[in-house]
C-alpha positions, -999 to 999 in steps of 0.1 A, spaced: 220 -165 332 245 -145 314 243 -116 340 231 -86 321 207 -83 291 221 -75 257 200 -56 234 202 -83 212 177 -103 233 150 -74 232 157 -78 189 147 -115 194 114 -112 217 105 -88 189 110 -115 163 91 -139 183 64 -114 191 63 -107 151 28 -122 139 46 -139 104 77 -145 118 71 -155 154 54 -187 146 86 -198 126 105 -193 150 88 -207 178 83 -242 161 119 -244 160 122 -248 197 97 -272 195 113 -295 172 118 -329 182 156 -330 180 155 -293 199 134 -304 229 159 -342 232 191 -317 234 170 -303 261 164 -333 280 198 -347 273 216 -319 284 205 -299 315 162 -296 318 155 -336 328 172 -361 349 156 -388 327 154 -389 291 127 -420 291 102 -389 310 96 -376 277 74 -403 265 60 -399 230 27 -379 246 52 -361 269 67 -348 232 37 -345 218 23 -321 245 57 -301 244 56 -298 207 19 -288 209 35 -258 227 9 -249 252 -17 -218 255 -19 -198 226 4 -172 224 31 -195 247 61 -181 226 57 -148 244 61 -159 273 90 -189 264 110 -162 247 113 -140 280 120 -166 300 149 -180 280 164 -145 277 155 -129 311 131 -104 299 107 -114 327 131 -109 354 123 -79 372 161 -73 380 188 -62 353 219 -76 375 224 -102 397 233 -79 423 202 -62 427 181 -99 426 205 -109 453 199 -79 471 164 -82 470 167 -124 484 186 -112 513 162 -86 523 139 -113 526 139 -135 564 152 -166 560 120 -182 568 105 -168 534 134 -179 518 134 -219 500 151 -235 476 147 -265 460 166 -282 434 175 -319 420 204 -337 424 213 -336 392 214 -299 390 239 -281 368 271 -268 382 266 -238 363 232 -234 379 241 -245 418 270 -216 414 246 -192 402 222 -204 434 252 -203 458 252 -165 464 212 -166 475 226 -183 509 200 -208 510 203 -240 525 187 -256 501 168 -295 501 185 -316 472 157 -341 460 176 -376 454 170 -364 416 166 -339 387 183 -307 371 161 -278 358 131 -291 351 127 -307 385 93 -295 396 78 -307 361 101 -342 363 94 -347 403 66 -329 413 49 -347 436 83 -347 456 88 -308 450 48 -302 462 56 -323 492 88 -305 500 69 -277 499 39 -285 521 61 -302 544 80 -269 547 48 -253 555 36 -275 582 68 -269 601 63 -229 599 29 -235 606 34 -252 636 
């Protein structure tokens, strides 16, 4: 997202990763008023999704040891690509058959420009931003499989 990878973002994963502090930290981006900003702003289409279990799962955080992973995600550290260049690179190199790309209707400009460059037609579900294949997946499955059965055949 912001194109390269400050060192500052390696400080944080450490801090996550710390066994005292980690935790903290953590819990802070599963606050309720953290994970509605979320929602409100560019993850979910609809904000009536996240019913109270919906919150209740999210603030459960998931497997143990989740805030590794959610950490490097939100700062890029499990990209295997430092620049866009080289990811881009990489998604041309592939045939266009291999290539798909799926978003909602509702997706960020930010993101769609940041998806323009990968030269993928993509398939805009009637709905949905960046959460679209929790928020719609039976129509992102079925996007998929149909997608599929027309290479398959």
């Amino acid at each position: 997202m912001l194109g390269r990878r400050p060192a500052w973002l390696g400080g944080l994963c450490a801090a996550m990763d710390h066994r005292l502090i980690g935790p903290g930290l953590y819990a802070l981006n599963l606050n309720d008023w953290m994970i509605r900003r979320m929602v409100a702003g560019h993850v979910y289409s609809d904000a009536g999704w996240l019913t109270p279990s919906r919150m209740a799962d999210k603030r459960q955080g998931g497997a143990a040891g989740a805030r590794h992973t959610s950490v490097r995600f939100a700062t890029g550290a499990l990209d295997p690509f430092e620049d866009r260049a080289d990811f881009h690179d990489a998604a041309a190199g592939l045939s266009r058959e291999r290539r798909q790309l799926i978003r909602g209707g509702d997706t960020p400009c930010k993101s769609q420009a940041e998806m323009q460059p990968l030269d993928i037609a993509p398939v805009v579900l009637s709905q949905g931003k960046l959460g679209v294949p929790e928020e719609f997946a039976a129509s992102v499955a079925a996007t998929i499989l149909d997608s599929a059965k027309a290479q398959a055949a």
